[in-house]
C-alpha positions in Angstrom: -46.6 -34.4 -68.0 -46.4 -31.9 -71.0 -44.5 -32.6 -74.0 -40.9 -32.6 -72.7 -38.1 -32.3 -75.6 -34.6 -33.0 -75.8 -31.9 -29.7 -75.3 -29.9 -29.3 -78.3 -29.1 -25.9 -78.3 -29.1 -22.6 -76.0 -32.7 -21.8 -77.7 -33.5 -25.1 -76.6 -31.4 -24.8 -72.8 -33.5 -21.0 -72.2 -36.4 -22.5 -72.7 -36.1 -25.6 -70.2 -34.7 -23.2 -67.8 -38.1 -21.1 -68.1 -40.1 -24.0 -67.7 -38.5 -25.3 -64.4 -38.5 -21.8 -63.2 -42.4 -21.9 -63.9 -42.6 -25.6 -62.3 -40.3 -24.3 -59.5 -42.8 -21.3 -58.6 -46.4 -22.9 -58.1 -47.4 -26.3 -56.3 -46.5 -29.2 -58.9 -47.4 -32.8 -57.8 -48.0 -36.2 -60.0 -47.3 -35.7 -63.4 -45.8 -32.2 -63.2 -43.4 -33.3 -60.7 -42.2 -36.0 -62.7 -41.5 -33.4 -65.3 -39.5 -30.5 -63.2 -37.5 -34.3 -62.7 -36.6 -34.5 -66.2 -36.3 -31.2 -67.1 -33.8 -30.4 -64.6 -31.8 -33.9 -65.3 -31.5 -32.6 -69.0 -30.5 -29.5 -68.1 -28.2 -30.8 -65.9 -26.6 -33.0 -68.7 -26.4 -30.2 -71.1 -24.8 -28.1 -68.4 -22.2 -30.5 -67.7 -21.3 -30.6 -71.8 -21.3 -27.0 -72.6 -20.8 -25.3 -69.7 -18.2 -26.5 -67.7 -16.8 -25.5 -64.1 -13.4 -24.4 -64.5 -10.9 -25.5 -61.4 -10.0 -23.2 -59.5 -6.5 -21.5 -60.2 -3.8 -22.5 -57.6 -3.9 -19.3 -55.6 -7.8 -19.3 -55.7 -7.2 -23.0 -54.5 -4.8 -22.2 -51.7 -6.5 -19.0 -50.4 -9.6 -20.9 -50.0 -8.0 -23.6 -48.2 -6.2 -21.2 -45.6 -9.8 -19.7 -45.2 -11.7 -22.6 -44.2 -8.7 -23.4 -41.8 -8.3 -20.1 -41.0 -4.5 -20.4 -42.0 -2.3 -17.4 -41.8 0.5 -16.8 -44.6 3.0 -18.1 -41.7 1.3 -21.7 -41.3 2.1 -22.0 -45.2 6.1 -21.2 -44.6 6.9 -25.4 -43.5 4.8 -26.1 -47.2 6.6 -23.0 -49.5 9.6 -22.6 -47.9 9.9 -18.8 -46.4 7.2 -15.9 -45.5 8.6 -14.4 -48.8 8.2 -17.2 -51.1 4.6 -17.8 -49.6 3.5 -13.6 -50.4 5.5 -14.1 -53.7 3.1 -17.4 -54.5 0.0 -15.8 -53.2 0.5 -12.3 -55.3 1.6 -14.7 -58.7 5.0 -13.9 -58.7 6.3 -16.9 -58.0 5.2 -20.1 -59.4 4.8 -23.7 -57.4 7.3 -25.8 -57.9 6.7 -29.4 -57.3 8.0 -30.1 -54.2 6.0 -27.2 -53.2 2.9 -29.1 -54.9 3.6 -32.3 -53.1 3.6 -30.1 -50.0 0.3 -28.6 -49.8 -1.3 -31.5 -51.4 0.1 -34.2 -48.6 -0.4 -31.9 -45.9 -3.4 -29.1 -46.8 -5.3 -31.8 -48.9 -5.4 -29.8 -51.9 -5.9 -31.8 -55.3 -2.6 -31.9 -57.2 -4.3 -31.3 -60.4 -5.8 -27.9 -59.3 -2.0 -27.3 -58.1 -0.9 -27.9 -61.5 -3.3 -25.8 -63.0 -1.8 -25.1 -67.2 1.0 -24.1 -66.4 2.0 -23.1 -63.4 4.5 -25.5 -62.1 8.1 -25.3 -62.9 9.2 -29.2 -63.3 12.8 -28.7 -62.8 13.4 -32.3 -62.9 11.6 -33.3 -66.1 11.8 -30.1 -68.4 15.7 -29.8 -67.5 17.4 -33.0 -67.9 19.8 -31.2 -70.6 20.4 -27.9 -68.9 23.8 -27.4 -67.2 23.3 -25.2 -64.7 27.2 -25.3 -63.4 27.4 -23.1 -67.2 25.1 -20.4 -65.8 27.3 -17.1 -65.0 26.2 -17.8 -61.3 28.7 -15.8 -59.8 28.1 -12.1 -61.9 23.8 -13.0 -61.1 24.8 -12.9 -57.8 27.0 -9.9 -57.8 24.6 -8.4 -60.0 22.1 -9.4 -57.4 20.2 -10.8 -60.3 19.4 -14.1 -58.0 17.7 -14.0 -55.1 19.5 -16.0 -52.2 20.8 -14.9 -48.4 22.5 -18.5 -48.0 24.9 -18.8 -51.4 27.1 -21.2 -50.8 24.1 -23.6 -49.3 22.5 -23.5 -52.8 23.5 -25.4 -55.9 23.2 -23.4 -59.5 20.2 -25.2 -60.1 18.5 -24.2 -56.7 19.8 -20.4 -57.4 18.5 -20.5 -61.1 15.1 -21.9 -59.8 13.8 -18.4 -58.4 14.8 -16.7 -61.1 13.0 -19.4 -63.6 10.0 -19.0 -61.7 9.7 -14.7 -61.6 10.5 -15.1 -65.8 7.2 -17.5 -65.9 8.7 -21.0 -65.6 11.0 -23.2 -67.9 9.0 -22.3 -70.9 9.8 -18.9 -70.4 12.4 -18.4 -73.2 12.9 -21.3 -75.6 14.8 -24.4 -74.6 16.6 -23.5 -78.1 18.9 -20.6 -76.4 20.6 -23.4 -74.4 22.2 -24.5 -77.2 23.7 -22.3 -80.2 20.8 -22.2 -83.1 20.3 -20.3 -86.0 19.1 -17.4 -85.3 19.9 -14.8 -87.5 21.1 -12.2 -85.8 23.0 -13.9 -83.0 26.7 -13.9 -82.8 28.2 -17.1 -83.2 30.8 -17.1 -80.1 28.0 -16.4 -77.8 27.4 -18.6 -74.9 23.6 -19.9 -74.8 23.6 -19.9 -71.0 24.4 -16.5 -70.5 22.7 -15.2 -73.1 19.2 -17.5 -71.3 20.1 -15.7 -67.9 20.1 -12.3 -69.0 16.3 -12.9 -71.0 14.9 -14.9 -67.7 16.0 -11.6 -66.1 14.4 -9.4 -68.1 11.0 -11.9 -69.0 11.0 -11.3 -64.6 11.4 -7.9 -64.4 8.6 -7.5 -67.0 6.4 -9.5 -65.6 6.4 -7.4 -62.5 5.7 -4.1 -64.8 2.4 -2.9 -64.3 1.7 -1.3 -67.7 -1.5 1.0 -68.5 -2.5 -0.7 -71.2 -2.9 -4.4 -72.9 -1.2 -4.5 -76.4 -3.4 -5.5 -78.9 -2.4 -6.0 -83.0 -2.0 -2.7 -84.9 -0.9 -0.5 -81.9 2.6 -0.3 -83.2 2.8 0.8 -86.8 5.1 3.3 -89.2 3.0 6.5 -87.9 4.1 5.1 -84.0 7.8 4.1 -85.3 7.8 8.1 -86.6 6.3 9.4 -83.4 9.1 7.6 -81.0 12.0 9.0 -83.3 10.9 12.5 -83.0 11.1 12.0 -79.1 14.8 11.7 -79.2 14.7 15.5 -79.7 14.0 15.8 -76.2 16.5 15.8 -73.1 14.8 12.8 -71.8 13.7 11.1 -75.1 14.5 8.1 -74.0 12.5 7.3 -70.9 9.4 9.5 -73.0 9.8 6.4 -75.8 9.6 3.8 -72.9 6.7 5.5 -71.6 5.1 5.4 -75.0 5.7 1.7 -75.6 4.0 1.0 -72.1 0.9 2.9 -73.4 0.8 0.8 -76.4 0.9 -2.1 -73.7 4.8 -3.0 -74.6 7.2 -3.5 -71.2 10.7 -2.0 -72.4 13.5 -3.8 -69.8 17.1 -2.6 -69.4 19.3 -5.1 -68.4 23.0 -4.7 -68.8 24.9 -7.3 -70.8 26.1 -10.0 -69.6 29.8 -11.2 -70.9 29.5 -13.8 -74.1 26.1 -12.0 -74.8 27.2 -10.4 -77.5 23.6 -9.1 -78.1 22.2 -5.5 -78.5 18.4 -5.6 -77.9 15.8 -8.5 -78.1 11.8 -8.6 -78.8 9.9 -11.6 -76.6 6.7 -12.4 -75.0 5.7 -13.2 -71.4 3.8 -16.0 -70.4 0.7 -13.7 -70.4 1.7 -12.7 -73.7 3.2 -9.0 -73.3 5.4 -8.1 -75.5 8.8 -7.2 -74.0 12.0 -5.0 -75.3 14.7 -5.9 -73.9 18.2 -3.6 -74.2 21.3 -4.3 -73.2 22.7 -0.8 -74.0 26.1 -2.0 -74.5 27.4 0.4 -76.7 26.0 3.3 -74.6 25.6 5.9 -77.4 22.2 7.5 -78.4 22.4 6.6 -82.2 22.8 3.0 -81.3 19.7 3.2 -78.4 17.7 4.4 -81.1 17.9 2.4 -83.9 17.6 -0.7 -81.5 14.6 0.4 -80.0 13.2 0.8 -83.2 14.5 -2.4 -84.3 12.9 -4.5 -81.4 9.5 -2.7 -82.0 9.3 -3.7 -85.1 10.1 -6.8 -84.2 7.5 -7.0 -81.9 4.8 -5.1 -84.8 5.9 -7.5 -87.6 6.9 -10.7 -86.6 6.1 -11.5 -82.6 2.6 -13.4 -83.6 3.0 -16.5 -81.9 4.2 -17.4 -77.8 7.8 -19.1 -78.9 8.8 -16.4 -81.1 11.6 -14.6 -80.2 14.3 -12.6 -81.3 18.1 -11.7 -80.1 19.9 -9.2 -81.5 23.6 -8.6 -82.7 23.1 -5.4 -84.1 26.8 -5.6 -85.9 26.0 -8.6 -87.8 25.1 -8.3 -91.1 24.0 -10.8 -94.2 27.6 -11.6 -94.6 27.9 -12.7 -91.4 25.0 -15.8 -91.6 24.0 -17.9 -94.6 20.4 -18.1 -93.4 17.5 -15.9 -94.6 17.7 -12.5 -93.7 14.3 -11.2 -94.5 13.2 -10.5 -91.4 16.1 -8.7 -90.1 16.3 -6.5 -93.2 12.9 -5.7 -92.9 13.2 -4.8 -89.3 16.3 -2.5 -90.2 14.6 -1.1 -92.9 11.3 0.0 -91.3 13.2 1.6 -88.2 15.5 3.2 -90.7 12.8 4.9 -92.7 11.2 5.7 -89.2 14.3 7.7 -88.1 14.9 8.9 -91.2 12.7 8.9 -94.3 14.5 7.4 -97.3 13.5 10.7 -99.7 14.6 12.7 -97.3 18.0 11.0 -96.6 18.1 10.6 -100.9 18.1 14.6 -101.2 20.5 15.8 -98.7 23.6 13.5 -100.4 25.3 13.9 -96.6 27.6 11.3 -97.3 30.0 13.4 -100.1 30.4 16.1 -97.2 28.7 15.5 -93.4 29.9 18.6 -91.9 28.7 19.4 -88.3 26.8 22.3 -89.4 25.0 19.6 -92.7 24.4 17.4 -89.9 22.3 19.4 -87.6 20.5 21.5 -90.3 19.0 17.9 -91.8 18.7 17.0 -88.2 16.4 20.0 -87.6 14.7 19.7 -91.3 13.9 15.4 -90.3 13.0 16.2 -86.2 15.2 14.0 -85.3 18.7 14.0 -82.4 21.7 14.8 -84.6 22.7 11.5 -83.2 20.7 9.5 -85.6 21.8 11.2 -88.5 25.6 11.2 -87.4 25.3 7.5 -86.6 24.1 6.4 -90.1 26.3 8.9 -91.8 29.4 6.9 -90.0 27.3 3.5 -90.5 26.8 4.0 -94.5 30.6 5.2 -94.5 32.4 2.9 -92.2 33.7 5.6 -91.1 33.4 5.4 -87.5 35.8 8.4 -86.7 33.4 10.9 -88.3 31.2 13.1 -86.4 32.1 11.6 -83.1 31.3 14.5 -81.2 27.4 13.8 -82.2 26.8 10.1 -81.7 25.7 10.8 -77.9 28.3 9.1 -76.2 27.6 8.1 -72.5 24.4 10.0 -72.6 21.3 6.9 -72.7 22.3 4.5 -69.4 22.1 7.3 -67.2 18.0 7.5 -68.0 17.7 3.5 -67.0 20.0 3.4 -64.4 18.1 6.7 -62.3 14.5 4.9 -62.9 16.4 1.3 -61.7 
């Protein structure tokens, strides 16, 4: 038997596997045989350390289980629950809840712990013992059609909010944090935490079933970008162009309409799979207020979204005065969209707030490339003067772009 060596490293591993390769391809017998033995037992070892078999995913799980049983999608329904639930778990759009688990795992023999998987099970009885789901707005989801349900007054408010919980990406979704009033910046102090949770669930879901063009990866979003998307609001459809534009960058922009007690304008988040997501509540529905939110929330998501719990709701009338925490980050979101809409020089020179005529307000509009909107909106903003130039703010003119693509 040659001289055969311990593997410590993949120098080490590539040549073992040449050896056995050479052992394996011409007669071996008495000593030689002994060594393609030991050879392959240390390269077994050293397999098992460094290069592990992953489980399978739950789906991968399932699908080969319904293959080697040769299951259809209807023999799951008694395990999932419905034909839809069972396509919605196969295509990952729904995630298993436990009694789902239990299910296939009693029945189909599939190992709980490939079930589980990271995090793909939404443990509604352990991850929710504080949640009051009677506080949910139940009733305006379900008008909204928000929740999905045929049989409403069969389900509790948990069993409604479940489906929901599952599309945004389980109970990890959004922070546990918005179910009770925190200290976030920018949030309005008389909101209520469980409306304000539904309406980011809803828009972590409809996210999640975006299928954007590209992955979002750091740098993608900077001032140059920020510039770029003001100069779209020029255009008749500027709007859904800047959505488009964010969803090349790999950023899922979500309209959801407020829900009452929000009290929020716009919010910056991340999926479960890490996308970063706008969300807008357009509820002042006026094109100077759309723009500088957007703007806002991107720079929320270029700046300060690095790690999966960050998050960030917006009041957009609040101001310093209104919190005693640190305001850094707001201002500096405020300030980079600001200068993006309208550089600071530029805004310096024209002196528009001793005398914003209509005719001022479009000529610096023109001379900036920007919608008169923008530059109306901060003339009233830097005034307080919200009676001036109301002909240009863009009233009723943003919600009609969502609500045609909805």
């Amino acid at each position: 038997m040659s001289n055969v060596r311990p593997i410590r490293n993949d120098a080490d591993y590539d040549a073992a596997l040449a050896r056995v390769d050479y052992l394996m391809s011409n007669p071996v017998s008495g000593d030689l045989r002994d060594e393609l033995d030991v050879q392959t037992t240390l390269i077994e070892v050293y397999e098992d350390e460094h290069y592990p078999i992953d489980l399978p995913s739950p789906i991968e799980a399932i699908q080969f289980r319904m293959e080697q049983a040769n299951l259809s999608q209807a023999d799951l329904v008694p395990y999932i629950g419905s034909r839809a639930k069972v396509s919605e778990v196969l295509s990952g759009k729904r995630t298993l809840t436990l009694k789902m688990i239990r299910a296939l795992n009693a029945h189909l023999g599939i190992p709980a712990e490939v079930l589980i998987g990271d995090t793909n099970v939404v443990d509604l009885q352990e991850s929710t013992k504080e949640v009051r789901w009677d506080r949910f707005p139940i009733k305006e989801l379900l008008k909204r059609g928000w929740l999905e349900t045929t049989t409403r007054a069969a389900k509790s408010a948990e069993e409604l909010m479940a489906g929901l919980l599952q599309q945004a990406g389980g109970m990890r979704a959004v922070p546990q944090a918005l179910y009770r009033k925190n200290d976030s910046t920018r949030q309005n102090a008389s909101m209520d935490p469980y409306a304000l949770q539904a309406w980011c669930l809803y828009v972590l879901a409809k996210a999640r079933e975006r299928k954007l063009p590209a992955t979002y990866h750091e740098g993608a979003i900077d001032q140059d970008f920020l510039r770029f998307l003001a100069t779209l609001s020029r255009l008749p459809d500027g709007p859904k162009r800047a959505v488009e534009a964010l969803a090349q960058k790999g950023v899922a922009v979500v309209y959801a309409r407020h829900l009452p007690k929000t009290y929020l304008d716009g919010a910056a988040m991340r999926t479960k799979e890490q996308v970063p997501v706008i969300g807008l509540s357009l509820r002042f529905d006026r094109l100077d207020n759309f723009w500088f939110c957007l703007l806002h929330e991107a720079v929320h998501v270029w700046r300060h979204l690095k790690d999966e719990h960050d998050f960030f709701i917006d009041d957009l009338k609040l101001d310093p005065t209104d919190h005693s925490e640190d305001w850094s980050v707001e201002e500096e979101a405020d300030l980079l969209a600001q200068e993006a809409l309208i550089p600071t020089n530029k805004w310096s020179d024209a002196d528009l707030l001793s005398k914003a005529t209509p005719f001022r307000v479009m000529a610096f509009a023109q001379s900036v490339n920007v919608h008169p909107a923008i530059v109306a909106g901060r003339v009233r903003r830097e005034t307080g003067n919200y009676r001036l130039l109301s002909q240009f703010v863009g009233s009723n003119e943003v919600r009609q772009h969502f609500e045609e693509a909805s």
